[in-house]
N, CA, C and O of each residue as an XYZ file, in Angstrom:
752
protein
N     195.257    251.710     34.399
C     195.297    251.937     35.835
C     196.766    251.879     36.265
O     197.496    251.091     35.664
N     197.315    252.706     37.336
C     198.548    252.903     37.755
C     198.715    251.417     38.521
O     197.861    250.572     38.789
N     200.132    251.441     38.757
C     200.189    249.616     39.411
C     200.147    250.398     40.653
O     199.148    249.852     41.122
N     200.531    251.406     41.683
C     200.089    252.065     42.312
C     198.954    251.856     43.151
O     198.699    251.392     44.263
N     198.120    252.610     41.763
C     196.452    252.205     42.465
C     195.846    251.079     42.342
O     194.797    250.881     42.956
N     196.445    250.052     41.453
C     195.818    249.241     41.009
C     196.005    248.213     42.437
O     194.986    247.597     42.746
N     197.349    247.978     43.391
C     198.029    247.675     44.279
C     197.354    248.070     45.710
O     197.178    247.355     46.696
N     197.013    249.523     45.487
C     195.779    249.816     46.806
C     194.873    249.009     46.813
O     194.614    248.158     47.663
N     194.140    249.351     45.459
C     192.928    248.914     45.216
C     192.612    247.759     45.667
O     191.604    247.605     46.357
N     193.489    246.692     45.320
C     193.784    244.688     45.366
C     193.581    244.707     46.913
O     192.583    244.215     47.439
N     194.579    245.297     47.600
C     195.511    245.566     48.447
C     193.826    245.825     49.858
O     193.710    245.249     50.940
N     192.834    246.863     49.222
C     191.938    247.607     49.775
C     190.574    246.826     49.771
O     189.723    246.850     50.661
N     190.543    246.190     48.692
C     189.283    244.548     48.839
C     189.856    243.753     49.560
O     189.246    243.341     50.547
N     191.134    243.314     49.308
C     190.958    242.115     50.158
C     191.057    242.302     51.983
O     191.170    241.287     52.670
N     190.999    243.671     52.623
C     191.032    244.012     53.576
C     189.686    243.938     53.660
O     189.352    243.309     54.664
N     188.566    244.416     52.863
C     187.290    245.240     52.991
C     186.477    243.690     52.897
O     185.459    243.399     53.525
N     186.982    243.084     52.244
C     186.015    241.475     52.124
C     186.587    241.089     53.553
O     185.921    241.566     54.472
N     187.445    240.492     53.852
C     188.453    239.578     54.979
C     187.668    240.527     56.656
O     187.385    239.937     57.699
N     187.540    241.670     56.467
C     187.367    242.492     57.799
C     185.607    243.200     58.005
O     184.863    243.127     58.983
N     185.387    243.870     56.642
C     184.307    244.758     56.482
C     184.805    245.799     56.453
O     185.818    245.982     57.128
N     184.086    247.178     55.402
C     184.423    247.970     55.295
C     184.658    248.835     56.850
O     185.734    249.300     57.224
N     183.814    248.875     57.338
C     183.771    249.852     58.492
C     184.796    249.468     59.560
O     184.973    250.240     60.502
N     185.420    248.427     59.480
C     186.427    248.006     60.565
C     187.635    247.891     60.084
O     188.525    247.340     60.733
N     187.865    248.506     58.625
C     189.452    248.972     58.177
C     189.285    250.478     58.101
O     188.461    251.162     57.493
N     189.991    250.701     58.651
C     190.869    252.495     58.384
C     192.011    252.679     57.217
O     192.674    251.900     56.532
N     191.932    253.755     57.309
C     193.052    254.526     56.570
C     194.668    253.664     56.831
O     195.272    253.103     55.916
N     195.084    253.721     58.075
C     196.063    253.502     58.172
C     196.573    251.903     58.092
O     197.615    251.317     57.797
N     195.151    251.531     58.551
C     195.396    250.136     57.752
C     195.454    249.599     56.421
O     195.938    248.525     56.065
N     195.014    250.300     55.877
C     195.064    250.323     54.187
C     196.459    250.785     53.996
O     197.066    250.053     53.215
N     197.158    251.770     54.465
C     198.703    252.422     53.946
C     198.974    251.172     54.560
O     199.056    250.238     53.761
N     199.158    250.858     55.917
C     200.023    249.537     55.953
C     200.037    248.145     55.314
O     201.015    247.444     55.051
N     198.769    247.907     55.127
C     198.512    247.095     54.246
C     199.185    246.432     52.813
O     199.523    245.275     52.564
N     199.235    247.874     51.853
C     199.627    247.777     50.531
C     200.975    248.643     50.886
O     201.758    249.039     50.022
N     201.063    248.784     51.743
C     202.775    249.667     51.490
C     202.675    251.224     50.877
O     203.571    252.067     50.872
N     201.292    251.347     50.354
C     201.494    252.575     50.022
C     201.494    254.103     50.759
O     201.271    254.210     51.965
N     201.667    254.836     50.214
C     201.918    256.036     51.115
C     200.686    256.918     51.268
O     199.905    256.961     50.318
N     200.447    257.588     52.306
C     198.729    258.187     52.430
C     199.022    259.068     51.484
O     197.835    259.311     51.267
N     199.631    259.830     50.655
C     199.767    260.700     50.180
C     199.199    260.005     48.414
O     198.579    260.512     47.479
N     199.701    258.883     48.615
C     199.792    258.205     47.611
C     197.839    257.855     46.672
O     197.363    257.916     45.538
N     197.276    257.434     48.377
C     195.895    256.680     48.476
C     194.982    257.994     48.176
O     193.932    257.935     47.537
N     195.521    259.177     48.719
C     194.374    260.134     48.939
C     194.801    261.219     46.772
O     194.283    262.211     46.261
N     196.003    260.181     46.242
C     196.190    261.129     44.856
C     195.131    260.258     44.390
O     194.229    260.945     43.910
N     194.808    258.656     44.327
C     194.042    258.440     43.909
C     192.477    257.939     43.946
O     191.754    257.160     43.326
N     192.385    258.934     45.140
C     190.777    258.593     45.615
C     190.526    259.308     46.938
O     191.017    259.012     48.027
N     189.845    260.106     46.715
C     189.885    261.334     47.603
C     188.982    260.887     48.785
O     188.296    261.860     49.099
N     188.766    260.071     49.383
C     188.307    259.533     50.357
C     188.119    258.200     50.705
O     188.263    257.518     49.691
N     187.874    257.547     51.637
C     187.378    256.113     51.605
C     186.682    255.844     51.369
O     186.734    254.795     50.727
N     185.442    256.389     51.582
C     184.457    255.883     50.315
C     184.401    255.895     48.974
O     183.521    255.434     48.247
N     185.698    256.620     48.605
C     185.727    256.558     46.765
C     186.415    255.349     46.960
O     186.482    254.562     46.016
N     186.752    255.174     47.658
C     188.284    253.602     47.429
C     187.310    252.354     47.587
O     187.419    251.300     46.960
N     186.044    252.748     48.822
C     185.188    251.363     48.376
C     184.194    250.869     47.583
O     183.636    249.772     47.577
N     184.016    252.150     46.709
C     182.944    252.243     45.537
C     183.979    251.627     44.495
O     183.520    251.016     43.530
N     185.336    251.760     44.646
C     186.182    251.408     43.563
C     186.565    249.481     43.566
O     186.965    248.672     42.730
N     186.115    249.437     45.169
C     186.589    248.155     45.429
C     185.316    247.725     45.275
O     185.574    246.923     44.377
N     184.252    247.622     45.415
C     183.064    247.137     44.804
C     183.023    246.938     43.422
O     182.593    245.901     42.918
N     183.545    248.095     42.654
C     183.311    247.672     41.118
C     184.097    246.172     40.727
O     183.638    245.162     40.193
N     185.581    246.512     41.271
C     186.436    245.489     41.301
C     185.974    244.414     41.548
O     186.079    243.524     40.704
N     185.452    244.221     42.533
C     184.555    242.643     42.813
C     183.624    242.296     42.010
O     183.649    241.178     41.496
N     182.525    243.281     41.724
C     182.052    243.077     41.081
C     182.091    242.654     39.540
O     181.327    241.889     38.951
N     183.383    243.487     38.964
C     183.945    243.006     37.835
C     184.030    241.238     37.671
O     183.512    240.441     36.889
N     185.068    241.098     38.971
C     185.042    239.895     39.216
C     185.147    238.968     39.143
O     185.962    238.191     38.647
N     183.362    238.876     40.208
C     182.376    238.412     40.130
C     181.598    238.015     38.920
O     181.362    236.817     38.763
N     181.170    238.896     38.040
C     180.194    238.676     37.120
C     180.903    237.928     35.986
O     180.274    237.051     35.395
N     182.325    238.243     35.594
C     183.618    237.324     34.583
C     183.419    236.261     35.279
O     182.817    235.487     34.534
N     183.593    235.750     36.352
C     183.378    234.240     37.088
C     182.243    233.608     36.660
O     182.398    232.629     35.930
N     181.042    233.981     36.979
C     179.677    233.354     36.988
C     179.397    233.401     35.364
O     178.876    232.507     34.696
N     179.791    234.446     34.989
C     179.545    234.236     33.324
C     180.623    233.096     32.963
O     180.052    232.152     32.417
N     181.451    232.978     33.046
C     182.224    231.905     32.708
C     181.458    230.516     33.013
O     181.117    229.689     32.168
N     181.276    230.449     34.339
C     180.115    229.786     34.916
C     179.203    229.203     34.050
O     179.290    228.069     33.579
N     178.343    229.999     33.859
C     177.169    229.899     33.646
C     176.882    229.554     31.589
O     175.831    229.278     31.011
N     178.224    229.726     31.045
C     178.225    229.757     29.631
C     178.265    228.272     29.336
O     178.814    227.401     30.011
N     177.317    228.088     27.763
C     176.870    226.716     27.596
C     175.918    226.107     28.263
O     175.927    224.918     27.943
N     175.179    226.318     28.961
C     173.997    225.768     29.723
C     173.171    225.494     28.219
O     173.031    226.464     27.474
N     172.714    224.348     27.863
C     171.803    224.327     26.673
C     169.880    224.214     27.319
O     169.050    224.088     26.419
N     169.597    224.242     28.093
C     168.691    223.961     28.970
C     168.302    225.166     30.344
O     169.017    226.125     30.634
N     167.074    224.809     30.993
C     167.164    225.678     32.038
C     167.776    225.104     33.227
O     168.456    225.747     34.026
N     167.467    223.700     33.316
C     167.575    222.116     34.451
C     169.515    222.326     33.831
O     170.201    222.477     34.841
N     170.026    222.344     33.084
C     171.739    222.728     32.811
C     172.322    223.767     33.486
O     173.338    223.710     34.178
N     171.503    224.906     33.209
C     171.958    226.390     34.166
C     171.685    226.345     35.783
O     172.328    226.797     36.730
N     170.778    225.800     35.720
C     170.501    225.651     37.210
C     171.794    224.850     37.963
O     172.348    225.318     38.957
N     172.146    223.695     37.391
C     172.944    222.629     37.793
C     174.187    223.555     37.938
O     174.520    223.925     39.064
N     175.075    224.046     36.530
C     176.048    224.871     36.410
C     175.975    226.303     37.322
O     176.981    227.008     37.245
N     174.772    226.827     38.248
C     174.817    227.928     38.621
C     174.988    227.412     40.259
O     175.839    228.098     40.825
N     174.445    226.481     41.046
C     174.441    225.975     42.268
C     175.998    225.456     42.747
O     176.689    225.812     43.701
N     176.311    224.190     41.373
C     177.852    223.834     41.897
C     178.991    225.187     41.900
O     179.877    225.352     42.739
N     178.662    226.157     40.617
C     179.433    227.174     40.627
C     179.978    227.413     42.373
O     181.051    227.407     42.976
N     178.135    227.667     42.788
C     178.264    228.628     43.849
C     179.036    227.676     44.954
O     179.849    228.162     45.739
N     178.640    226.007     44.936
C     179.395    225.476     46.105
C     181.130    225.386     45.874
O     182.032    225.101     46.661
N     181.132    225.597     45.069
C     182.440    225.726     44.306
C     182.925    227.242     45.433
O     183.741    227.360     46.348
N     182.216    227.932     44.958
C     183.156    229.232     45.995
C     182.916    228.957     47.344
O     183.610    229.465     48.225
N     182.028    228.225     47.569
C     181.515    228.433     49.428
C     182.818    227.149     49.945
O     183.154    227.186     51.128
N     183.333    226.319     49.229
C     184.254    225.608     49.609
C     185.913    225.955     48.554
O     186.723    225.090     48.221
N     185.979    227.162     48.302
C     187.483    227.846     48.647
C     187.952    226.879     47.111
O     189.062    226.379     46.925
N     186.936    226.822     46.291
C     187.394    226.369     44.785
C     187.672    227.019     43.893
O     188.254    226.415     42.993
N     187.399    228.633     43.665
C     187.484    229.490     42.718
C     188.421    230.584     43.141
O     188.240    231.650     43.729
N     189.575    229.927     42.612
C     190.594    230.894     42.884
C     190.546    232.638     42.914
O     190.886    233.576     43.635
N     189.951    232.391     41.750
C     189.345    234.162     41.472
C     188.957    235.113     41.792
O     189.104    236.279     41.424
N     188.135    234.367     42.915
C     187.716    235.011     44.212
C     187.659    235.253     45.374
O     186.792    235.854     46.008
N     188.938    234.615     45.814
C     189.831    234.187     47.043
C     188.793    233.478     48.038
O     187.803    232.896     47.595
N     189.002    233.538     49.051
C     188.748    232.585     50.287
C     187.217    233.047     50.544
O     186.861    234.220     50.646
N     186.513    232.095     50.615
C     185.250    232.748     51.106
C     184.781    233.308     52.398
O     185.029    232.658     53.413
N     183.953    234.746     52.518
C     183.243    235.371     53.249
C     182.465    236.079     53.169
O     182.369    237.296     53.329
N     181.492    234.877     52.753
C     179.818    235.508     52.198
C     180.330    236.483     50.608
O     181.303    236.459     49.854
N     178.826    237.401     50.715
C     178.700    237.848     49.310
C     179.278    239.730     49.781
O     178.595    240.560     50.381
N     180.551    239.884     49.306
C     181.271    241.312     49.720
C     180.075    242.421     49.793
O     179.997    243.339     50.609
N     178.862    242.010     48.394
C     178.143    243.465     48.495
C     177.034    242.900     49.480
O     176.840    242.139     48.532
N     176.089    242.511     50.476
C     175.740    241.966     51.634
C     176.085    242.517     52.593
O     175.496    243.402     53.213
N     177.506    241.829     52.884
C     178.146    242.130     53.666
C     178.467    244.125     54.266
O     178.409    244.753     55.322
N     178.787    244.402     52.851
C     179.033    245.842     52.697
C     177.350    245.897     52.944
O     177.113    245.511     54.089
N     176.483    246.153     52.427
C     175.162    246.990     52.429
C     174.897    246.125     53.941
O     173.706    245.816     53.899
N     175.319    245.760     54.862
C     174.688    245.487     56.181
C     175.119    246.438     56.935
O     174.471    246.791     57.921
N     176.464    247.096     56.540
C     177.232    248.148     57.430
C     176.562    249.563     56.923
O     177.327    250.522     56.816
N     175.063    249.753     56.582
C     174.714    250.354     55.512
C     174.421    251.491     56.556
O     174.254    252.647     56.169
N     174.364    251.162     57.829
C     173.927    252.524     58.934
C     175.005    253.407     58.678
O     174.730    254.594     58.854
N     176.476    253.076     58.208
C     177.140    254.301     58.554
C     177.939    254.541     57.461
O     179.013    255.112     57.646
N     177.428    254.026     55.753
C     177.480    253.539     54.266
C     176.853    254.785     53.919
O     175.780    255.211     54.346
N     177.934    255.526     52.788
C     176.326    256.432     51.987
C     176.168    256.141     51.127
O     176.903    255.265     50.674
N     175.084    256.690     50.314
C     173.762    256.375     49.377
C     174.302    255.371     48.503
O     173.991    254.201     48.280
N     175.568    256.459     47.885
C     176.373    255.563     46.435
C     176.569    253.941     46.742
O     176.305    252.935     46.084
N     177.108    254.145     47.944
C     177.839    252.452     48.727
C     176.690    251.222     48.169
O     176.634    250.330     47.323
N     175.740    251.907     49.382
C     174.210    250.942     48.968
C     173.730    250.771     47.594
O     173.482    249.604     47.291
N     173.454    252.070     46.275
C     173.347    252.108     45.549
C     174.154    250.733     44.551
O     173.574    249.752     44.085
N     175.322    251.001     44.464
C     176.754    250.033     43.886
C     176.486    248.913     44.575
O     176.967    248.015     43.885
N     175.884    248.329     45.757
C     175.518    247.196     46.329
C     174.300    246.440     45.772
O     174.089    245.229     45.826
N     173.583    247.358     45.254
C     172.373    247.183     44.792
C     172.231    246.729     43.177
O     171.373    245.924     42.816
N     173.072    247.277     42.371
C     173.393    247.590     41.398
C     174.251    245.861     40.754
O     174.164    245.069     39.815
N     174.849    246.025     41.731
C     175.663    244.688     41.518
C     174.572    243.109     41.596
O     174.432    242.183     40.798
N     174.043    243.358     42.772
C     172.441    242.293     42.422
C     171.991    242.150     41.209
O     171.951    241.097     40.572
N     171.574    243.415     40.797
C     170.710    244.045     39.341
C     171.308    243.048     38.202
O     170.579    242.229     37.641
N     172.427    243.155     37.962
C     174.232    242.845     36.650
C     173.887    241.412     37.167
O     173.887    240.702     36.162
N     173.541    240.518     38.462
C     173.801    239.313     38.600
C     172.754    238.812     37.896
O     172.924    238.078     36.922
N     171.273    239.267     38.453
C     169.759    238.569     38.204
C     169.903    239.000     36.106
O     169.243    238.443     35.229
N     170.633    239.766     35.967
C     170.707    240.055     34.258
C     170.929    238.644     33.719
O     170.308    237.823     33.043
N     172.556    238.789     34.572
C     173.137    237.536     33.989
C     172.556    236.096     33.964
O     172.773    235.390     32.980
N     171.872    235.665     34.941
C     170.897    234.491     35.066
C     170.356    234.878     33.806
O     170.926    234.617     32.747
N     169.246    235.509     33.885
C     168.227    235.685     33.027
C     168.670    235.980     31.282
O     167.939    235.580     30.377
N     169.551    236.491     31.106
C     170.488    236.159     29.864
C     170.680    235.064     29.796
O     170.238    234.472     28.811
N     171.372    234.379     30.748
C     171.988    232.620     30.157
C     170.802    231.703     30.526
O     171.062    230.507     30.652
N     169.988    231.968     30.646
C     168.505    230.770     30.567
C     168.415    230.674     29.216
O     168.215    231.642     28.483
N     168.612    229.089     28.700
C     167.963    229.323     27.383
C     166.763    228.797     26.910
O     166.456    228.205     25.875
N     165.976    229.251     28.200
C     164.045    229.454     28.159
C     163.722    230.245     28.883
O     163.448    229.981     30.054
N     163.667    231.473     28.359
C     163.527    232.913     29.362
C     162.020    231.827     30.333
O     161.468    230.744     30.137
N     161.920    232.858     31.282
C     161.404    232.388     32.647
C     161.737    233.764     33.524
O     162.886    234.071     33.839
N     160.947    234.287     33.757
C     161.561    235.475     35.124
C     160.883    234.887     36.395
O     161.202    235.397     37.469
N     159.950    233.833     36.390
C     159.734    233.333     38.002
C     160.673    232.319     38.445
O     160.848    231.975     39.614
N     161.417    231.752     37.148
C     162.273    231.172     37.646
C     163.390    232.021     37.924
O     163.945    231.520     38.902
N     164.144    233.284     37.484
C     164.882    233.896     37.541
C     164.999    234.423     39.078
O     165.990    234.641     39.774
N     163.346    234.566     39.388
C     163.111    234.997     40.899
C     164.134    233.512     42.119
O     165.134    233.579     42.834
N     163.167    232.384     41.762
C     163.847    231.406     41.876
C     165.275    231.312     42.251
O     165.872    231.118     43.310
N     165.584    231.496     41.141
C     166.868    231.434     41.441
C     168.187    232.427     42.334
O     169.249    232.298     42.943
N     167.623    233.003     42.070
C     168.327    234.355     42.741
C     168.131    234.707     44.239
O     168.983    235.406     44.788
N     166.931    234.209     45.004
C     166.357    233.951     46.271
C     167.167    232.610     46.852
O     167.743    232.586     47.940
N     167.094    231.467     45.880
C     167.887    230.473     46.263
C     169.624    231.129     46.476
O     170.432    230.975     47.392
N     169.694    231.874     45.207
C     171.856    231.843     45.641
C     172.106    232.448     46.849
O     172.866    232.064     47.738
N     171.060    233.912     46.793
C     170.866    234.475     47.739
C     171.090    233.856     49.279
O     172.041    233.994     50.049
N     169.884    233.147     49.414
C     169.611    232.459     50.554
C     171.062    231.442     50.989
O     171.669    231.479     52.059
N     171.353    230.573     49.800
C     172.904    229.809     49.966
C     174.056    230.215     50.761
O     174.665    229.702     51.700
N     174.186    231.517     49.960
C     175.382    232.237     50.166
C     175.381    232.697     51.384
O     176.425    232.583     52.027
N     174.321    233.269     51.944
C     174.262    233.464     53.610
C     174.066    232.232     54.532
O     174.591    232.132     55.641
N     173.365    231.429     54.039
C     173.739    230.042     54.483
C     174.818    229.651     54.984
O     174.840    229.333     56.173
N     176.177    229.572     54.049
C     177.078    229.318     53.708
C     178.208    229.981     54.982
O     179.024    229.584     55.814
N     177.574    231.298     54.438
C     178.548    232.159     55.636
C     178.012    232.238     56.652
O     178.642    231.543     57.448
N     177.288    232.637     57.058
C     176.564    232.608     58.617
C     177.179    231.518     59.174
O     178.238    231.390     59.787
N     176.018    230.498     58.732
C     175.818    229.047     59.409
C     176.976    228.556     58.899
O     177.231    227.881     59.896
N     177.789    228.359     58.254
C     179.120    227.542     57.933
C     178.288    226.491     57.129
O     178.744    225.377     57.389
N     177.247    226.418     56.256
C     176.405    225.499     55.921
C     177.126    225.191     54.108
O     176.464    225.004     53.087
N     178.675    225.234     54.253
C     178.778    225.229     52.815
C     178.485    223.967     51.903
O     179.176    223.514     50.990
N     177.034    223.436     52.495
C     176.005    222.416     51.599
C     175.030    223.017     51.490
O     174.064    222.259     51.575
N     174.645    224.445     51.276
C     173.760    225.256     50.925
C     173.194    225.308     49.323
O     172.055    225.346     48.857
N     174.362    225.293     48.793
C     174.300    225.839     47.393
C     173.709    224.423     46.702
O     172.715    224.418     45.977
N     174.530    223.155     47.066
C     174.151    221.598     46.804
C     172.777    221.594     46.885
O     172.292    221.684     45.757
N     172.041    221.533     47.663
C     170.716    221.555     48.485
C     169.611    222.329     47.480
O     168.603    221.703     47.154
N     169.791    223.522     47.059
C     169.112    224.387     46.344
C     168.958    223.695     44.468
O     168.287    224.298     43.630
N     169.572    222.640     44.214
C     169.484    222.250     42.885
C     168.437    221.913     42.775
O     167.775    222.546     41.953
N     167.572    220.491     43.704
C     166.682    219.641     43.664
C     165.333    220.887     43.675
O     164.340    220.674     42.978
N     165.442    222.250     44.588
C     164.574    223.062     44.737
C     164.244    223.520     43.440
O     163.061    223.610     43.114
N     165.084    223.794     42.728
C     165.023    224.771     41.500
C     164.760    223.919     40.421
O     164.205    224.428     39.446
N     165.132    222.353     40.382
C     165.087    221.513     39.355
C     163.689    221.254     39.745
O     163.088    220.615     38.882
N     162.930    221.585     40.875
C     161.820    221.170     40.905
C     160.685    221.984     40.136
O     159.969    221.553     39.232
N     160.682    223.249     40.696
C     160.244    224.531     40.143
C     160.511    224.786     38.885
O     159.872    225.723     38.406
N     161.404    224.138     38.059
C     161.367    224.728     37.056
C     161.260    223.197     35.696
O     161.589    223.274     34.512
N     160.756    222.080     36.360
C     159.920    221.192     35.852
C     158.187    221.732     35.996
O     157.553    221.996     34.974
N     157.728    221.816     37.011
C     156.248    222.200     37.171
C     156.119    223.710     36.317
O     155.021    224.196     36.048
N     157.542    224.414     35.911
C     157.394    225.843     35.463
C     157.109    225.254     33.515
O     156.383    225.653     32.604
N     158.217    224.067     33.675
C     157.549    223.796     31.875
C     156.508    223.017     31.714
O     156.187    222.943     30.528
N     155.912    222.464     32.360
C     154.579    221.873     32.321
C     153.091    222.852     32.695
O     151.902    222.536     32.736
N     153.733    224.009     32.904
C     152.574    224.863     33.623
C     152.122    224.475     34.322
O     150.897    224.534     34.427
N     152.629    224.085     34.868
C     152.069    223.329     36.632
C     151.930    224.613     37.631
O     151.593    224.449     38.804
């Protein structure tokens, strides 16, 4: 990748997380990264290619974080534990990686979805898909009702978190999931 685009790109999430897509322009993006419109439009022929590009980017991420996260869990009651603090970990501005928190970027993006096309939502959607994988990969006692579980809980956290300023969301959701997924190995 050109340092160029790579410089928009950085330059073009952290506008699109910090603001929302639909309330940065063009010219805020050239002012932004310094680069030149001539520059933005050689490598991405519209704004919506630049936020399908900045989605992947997050998403990239994202999923290197939580997998990091989430690696070594020997248990399901381990992953659960390692997947909740992860998350209070970002809702209180701990994971450098992912700068300052404001909510979950693809959310956020697929709420502006009235004036978003298909791809936007699609890549919003998509990125869910790569997360609930990753849970369900690092369980090491497959479970997909717990997978449901869990993913309804981060879900639910993370808007918690941002909405309500509730960043004891993610804390809160352990005892839920450690519960559910005791009665899940007993067949309860």
């Amino acid at each position: 990748m050109s340092d160029k685009r790579e410089l928009l790109l950085s330059k073009a999430l952290e506008l699109f997380y910090q603001k929302g897509v639909c309330a940065v322009g063009i010219n805020e993006l050239i002012s932004y990264s310094g680069v030149a419109k001539k520059t933005l439009y050689h490598h991405f022929s519209s704004k919506d290619d630049l936020v399908l590009a900045a989605l992947s980017l997050r998403g990239q991420k994202y999923l290197q974080w939580l997998r990091g996260k989430l690696s070594g869990a020997e248990s399901n009651a381990a992953l659960i534990e390692l997947l909740f603090h992860a998350l209070s970990d970002w809702f209180h501005d701990r994971a450098p990686e992912l700068g300052p928190f404001r909510g979950c970027f693809f959310i956020n993006t697929a709420s502006e979805s009235a004036t978003l096309n298909a791809q936007i939502m699609d890549s919003c959607a998509r990125h869910k898909t790569a997360v609930r994988h990753l849970i369900t990969q690092s369980l090491p006692r497959p479970d997909d009702r717990l997978v449901d579980v869990l993913c309804l809980l981060k879900e639910g956290a993370t808007v918690s978190a941002f909405v309500q300023g509730d960043k004891q969301a993610a804390s809160r959701c352990i005892d839920i999931a450690l519960a559910y997924d005791a009665q899940s190995a007993f067949g309860v």
